[in-house]
N, CA, C and O of each residue as an XYZ file, in Angstrom:
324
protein
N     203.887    -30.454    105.359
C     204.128    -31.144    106.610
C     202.818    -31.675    107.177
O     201.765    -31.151    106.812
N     202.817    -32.785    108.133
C     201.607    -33.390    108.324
C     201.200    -32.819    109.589
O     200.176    -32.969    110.256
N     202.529    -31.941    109.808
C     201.902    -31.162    111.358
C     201.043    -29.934    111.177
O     200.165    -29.722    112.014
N     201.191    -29.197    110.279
C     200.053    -28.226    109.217
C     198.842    -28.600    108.772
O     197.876    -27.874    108.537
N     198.938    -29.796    108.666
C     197.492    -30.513    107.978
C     196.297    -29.761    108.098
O     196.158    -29.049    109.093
N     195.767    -29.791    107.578
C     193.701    -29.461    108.244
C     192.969    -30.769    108.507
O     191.851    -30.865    109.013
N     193.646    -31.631    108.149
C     192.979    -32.980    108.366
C     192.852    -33.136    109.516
O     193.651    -32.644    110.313
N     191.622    -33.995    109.956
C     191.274    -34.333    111.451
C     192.354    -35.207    111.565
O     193.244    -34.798    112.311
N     192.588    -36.620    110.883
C     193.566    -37.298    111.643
C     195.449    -36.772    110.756
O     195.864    -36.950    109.611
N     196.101    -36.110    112.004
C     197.239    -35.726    111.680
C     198.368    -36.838    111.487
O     199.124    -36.676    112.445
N     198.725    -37.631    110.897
C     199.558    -38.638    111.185
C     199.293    -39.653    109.381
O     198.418    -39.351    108.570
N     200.027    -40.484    109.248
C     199.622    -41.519    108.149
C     198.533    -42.362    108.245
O     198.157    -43.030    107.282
N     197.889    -42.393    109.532
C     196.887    -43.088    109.549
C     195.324    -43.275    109.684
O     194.729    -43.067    110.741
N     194.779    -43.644    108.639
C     193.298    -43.154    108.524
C     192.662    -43.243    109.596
O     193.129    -43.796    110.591
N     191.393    -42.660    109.539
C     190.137    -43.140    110.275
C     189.876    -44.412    110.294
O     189.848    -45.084    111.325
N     189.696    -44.780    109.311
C     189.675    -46.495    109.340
C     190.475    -47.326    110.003
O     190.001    -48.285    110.612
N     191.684    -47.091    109.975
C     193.133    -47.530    110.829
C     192.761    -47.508    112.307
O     192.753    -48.495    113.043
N     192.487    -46.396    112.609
C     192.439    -46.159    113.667
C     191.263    -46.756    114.544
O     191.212    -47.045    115.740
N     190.275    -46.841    113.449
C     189.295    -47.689    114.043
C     189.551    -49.328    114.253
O     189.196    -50.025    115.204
N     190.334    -49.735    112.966
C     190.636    -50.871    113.022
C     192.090    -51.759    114.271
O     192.401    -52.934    114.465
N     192.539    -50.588    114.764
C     193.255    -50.353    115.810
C     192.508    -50.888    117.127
O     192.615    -51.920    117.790
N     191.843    -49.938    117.204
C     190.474    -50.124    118.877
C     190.124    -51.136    118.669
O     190.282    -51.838    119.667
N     189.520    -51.872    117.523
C     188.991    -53.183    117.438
C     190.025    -54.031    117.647
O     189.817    -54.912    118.481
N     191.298    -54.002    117.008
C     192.214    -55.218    117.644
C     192.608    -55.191    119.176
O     192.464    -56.236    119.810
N     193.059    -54.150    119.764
C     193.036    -53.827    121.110
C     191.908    -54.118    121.480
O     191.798    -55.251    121.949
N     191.339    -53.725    121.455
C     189.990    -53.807    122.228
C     190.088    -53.183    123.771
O     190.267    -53.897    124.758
N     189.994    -52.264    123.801
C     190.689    -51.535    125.283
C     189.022    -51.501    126.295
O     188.020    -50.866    125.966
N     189.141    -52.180    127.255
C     188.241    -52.092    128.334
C     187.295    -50.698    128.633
O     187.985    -49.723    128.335
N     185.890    -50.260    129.143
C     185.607    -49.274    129.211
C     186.279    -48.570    130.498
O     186.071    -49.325    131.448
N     186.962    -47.494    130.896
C     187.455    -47.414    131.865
C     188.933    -47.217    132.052
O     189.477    -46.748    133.052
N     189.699    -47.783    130.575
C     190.634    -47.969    130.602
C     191.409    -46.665    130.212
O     191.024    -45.966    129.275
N     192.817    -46.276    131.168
C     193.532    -45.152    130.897
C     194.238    -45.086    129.777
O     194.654    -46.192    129.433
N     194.563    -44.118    129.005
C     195.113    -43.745    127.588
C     195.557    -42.543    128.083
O     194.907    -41.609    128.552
N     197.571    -42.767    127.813
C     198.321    -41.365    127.605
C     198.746    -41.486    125.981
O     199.385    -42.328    125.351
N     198.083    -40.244    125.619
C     198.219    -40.386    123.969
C     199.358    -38.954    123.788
O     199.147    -37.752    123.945
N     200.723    -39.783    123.356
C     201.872    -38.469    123.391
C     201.783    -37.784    121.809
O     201.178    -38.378    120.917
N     202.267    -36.841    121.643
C     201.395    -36.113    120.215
C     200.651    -36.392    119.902
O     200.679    -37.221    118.993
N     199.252    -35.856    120.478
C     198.009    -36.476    119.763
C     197.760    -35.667    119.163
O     196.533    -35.576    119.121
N     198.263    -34.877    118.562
C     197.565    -33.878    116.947
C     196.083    -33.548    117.701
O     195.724    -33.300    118.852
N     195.417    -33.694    116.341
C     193.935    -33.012    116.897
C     192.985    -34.278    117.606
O     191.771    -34.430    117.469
N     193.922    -35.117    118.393
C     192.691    -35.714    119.219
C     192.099    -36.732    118.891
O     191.470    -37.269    119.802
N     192.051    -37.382    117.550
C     191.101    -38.128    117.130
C     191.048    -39.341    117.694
O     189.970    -39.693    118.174
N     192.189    -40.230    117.756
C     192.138    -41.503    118.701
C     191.668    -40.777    119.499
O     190.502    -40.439    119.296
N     192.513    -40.141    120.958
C     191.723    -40.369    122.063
C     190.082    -40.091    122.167
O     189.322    -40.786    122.840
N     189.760    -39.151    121.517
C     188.566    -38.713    121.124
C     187.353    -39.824    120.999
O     186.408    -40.174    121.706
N     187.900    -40.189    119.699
C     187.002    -41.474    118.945
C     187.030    -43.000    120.080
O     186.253    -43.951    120.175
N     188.028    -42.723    120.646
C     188.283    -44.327    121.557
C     187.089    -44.232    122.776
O     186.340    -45.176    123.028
N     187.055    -43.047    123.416
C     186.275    -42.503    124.088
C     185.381    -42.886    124.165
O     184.894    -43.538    125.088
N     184.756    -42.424    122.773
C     183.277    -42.196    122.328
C     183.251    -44.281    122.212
O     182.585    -44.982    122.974
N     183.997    -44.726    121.271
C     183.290    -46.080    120.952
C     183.984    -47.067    121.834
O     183.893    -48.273    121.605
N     184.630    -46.622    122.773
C     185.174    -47.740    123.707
C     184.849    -47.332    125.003
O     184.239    -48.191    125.639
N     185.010    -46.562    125.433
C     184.410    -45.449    126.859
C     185.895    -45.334    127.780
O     186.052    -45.039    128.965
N     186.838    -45.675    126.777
C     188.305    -45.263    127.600
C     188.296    -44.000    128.198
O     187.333    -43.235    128.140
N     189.735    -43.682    128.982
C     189.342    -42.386    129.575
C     190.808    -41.878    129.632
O     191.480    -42.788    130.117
N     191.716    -40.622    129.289
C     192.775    -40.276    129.324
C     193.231    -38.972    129.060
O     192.384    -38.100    129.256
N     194.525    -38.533    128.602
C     194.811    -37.493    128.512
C     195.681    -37.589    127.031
O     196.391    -38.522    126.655
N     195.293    -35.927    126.119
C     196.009    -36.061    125.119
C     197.148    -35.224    125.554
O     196.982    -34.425    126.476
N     198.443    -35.360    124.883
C     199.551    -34.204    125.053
C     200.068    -33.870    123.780
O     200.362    -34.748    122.968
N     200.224    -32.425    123.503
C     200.774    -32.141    122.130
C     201.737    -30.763    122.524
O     201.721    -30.331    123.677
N     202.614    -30.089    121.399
C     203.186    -28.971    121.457
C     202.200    -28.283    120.718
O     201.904    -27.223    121.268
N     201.732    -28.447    119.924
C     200.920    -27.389    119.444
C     199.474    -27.192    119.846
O     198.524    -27.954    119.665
N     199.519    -25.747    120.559
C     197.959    -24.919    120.999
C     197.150    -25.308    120.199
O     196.256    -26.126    120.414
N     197.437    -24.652    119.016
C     196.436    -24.754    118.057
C     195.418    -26.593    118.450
O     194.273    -26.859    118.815
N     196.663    -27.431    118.101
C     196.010    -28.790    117.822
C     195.036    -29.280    119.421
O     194.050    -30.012    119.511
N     195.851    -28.483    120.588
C     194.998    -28.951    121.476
C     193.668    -28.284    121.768
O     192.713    -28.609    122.473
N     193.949    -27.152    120.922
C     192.167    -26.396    121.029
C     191.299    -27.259    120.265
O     190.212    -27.722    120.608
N     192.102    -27.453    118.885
C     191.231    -28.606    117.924
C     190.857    -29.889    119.061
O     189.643    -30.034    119.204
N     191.355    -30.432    119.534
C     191.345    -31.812    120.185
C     190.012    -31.388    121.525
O     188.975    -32.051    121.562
N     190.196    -30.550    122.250
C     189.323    -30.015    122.992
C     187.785    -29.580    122.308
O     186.736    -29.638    122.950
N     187.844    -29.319    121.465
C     186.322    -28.970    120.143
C     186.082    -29.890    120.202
O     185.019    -29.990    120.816
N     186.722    -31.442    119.690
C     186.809    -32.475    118.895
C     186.078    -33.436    120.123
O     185.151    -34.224    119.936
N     186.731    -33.156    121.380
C     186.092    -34.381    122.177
C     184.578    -33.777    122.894
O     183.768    -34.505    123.468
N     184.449    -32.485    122.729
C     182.566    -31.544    122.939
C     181.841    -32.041    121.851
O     180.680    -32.401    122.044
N     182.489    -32.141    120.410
C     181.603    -32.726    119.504
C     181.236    -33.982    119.663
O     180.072    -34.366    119.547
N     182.126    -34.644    119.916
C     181.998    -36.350    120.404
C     180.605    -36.275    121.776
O     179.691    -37.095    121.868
N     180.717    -35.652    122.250
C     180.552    -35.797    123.409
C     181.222    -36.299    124.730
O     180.630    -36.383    125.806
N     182.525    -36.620    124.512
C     183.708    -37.389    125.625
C     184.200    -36.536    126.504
O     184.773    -37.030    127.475
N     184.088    -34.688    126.374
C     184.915    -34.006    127.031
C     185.302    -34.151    128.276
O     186.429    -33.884    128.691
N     184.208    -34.663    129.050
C     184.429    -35.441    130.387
C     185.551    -36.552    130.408
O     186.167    -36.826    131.438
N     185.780    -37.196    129.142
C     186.798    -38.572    129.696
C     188.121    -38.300    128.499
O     188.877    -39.246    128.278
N     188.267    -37.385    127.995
C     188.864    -37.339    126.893
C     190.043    -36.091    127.290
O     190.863    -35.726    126.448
């Protein structure tokens, strides 16, 4: 299951995707993001960091939101993430 994963990004879609995502959006610095199952965080995380968006992740699983909470201290975003 992809909800088990160990992978940072939980879902079918790469890092790359996801980057290539923010670049077509292109989301303003400032701009709010409700990210609904965000697994371990990585969009909102990564959008953060290279766009300076600012929002909230929501998931059912603890586990993934402790990951997502690590994930945006490593980034450095924990403030907007």
């Amino acid at each position: 299951m992809i909800r088990e994963s160990s992978h940072r990004v939980c879902n079918p879609f790469t890092s790359e995707k996801l980057a290539i995502l923010g670049q077509a959006i292109s989301p303003s610095p400032g701009t709010r993001v409700l990210d609904l199952a965000c697994g371990k965080g990585e969009l909102m995380c990564t959008w953060a960091r290279d766009h300076g968006v600012t929002g909230t992740g929501v998931d059912i699983s603890a586990a993934f939101i402790g990951a997502a909470r690590a994930r945006a201290v490593e980034l450095g975003v924990a403030d907007r993430a």
